[in-house]
C-alpha positions in Angstrom: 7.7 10.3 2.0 8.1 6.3 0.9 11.2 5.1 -0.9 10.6 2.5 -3.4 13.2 -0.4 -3.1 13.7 -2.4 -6.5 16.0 -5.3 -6.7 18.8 -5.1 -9.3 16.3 -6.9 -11.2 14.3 -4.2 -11.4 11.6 -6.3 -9.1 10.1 -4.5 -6.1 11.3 -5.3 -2.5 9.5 -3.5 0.1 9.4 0.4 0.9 11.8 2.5 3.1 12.1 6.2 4.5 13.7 9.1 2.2 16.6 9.2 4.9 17.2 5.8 4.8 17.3 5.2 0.7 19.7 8.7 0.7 22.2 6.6 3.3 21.4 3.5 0.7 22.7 5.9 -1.5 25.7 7.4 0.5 27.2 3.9 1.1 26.5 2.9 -2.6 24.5 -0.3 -1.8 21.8 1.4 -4.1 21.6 3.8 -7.0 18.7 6.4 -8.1 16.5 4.8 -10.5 13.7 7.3 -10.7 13.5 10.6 -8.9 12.2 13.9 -8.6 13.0 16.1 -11.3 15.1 19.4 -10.0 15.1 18.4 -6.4 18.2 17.7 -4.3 19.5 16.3 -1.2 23.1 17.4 -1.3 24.5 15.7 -4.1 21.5 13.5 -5.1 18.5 13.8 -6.8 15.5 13.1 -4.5 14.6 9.4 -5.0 11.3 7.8 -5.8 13.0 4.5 -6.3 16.3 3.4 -5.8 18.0 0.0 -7.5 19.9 -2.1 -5.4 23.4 -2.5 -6.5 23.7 -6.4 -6.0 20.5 -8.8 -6.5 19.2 -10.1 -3.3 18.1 -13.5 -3.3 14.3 -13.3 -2.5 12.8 -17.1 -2.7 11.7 -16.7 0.9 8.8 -14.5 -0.5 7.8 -16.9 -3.1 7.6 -20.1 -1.0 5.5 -18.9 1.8 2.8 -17.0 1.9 3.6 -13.2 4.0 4.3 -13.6 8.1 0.4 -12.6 9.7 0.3 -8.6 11.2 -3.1 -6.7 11.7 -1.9 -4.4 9.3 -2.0 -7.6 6.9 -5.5 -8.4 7.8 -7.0 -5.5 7.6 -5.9 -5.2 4.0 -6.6 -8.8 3.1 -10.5 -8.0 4.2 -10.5 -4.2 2.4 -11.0 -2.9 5.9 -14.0 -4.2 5.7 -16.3 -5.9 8.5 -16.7 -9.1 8.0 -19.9 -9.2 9.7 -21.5 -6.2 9.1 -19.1 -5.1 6.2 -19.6 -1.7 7.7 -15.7 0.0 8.5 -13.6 -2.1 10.4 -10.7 -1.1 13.0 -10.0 -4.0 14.8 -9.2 -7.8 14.2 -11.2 -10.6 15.7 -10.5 -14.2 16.1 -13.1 -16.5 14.4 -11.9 -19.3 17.5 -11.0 -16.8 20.3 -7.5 -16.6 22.0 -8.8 -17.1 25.2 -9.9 -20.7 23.9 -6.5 -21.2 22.4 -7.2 -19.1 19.2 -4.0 -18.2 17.2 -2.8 -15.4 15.5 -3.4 -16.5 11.9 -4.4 -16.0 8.5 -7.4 -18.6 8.5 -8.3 -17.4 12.2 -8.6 -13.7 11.8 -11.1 -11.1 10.2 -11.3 -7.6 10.2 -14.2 -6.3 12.1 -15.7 -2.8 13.5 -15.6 -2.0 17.1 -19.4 -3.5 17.8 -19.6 -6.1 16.3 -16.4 -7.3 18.1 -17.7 -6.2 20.8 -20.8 -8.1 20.3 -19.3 -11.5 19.4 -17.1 -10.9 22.7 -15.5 -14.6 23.8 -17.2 -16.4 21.4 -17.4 -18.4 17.9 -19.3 -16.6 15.0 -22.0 -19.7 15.3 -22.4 -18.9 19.4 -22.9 -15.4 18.5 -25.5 -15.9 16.0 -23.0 -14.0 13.4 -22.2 -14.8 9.8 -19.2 -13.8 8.8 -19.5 -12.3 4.8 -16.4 -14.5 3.6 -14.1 -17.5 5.1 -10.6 -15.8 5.6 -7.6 -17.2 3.7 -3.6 -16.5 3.1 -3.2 -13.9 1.4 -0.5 -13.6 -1.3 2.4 -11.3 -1.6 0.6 -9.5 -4.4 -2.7 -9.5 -3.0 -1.4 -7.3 0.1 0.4 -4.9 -2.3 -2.7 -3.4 -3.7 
């Protein structure tokens, strides 16, 4: 079960475990702001979201866009081929890393297991394959959803 962390701001920060927002409690670096009604951890209410006690200065997040993961990608696309738009599992590299291909936002899709088997080492255009959308940076919000 996810923790919500909001800012003393009341804006959202990223999620956390149930044991680590009740030792967020414990040490008083955040306070219940919603919780399960009637349920208890020792002294505290069960959290759904916890406030933190001091602000946190942020502006990292809204100066760049989010660092790349796979998770990212696959969330950006829907988890949706972008070749086939069947289910995808994996990320491919529109320019493959063998050929000095990066691990970024604008070089990655989400794909399913065959066609990323069938584009293998090579560009969409070499594989005859037509990818549904040209990939982009996602923002902060965007990936939330």
């Amino acid at each position: 079960m996810d923790v919500l962390v909001v800012n003393a701001d009341l804006g959202p920060l990223h999620r956390v475990s149930l044991r680590h927002a009740v030792r967020m409690l414990v040490r008083r670096v955040a306070e219940v702001h919603e919780a399960h009604p009637d349920r208890l951890i020792g002294i505290y209410p069960v959290p759904t979201v916890v406030r933190l006690v001091r602000y946190v200065v942020t502006r990292w997040r809204y100066t760049a866009g989010p660092a790349w993961s796979r998770a990212g990608v696959l969330a950006r696309d829907g988890r949706r081929c972008a070749y086939c738009g069947g289910h995808a599992t994996t990320v491919d590299h529109v320019l493959p890393r063998s050929r000095g291909g990066r691990n970024t936002w604008l070089n990655t899709v989400a794909a399913c297991d065959g066609c990323n088997q069938r584009k293998g080492d090579r560009t969409p255009a070499e594989a005859g394959m037509r990818s549904s959308f040209e990939p982009a940076t996602p923002s902060w919000a965007s990936l939330a959803r």
